[in-house]
N, C-alpha and C positions, 0 to 999 in steps of 0.2 A: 504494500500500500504506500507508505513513504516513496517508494522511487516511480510512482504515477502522481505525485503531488506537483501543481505547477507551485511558483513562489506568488502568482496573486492568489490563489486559493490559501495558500498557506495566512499570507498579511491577512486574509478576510476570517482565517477563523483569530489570527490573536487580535483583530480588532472588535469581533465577537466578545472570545474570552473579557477582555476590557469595559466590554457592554456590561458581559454578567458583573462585572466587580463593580461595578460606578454604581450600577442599580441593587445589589447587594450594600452597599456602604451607604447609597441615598435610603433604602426601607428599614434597613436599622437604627436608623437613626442618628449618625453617624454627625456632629461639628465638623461640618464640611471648611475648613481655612483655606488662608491662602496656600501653605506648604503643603496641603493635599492636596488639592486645586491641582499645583504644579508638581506634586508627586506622580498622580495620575494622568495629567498629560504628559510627560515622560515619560512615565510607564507605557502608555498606548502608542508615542509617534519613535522614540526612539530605535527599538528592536526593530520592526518593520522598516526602516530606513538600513537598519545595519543589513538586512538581508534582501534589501532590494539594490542596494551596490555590492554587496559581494557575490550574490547567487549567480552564475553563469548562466549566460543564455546558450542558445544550439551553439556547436561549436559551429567555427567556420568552415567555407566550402574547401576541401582537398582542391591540390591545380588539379589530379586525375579527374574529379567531379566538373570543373567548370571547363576544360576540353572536350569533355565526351557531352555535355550539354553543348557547347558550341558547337561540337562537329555534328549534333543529330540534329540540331536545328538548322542549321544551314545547309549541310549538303546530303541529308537523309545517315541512318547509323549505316556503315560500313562494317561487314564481319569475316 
């Protein structure tokens, strides 16, 4: 399961998770401050930032990949 995860599926369940916690802390009743305030949006924008610049996308094309796309597009695949 993890390696059919894309990374925006992934930021949408921890900005989920983060739903559940704000809305858990607002029904308890929880002295909302300002140091929570900005506890919790750290909590929710940071992580999702760290794993949308590090997570790699597709890798890139091989030169064999963009040859054989050039040559069957233009002159039909030769075998």
């Amino acid at each position: 399961m993890l390696k059919d995860i894309t990374r925006n599926r992934l930021v949408g369940f921890w900005f989920a998770a983060v739903a559940v916690l704000v809305a858990s802390v607002v029904a308890m009743g929880v002295n909302v401050g300002v140091s929570t305030t900005a506890l919790l949006l750290m909590l929710s924008l940071v992580p999702p930032g760290i794993i949308l610049a590090l997570w790699r996308g597709a890798p890139p094309p091989t030169v064999g990949e963009i040859l054989y796309a050039a040559n069957t597009r233009k002159e039909g695949r030769r075998d």
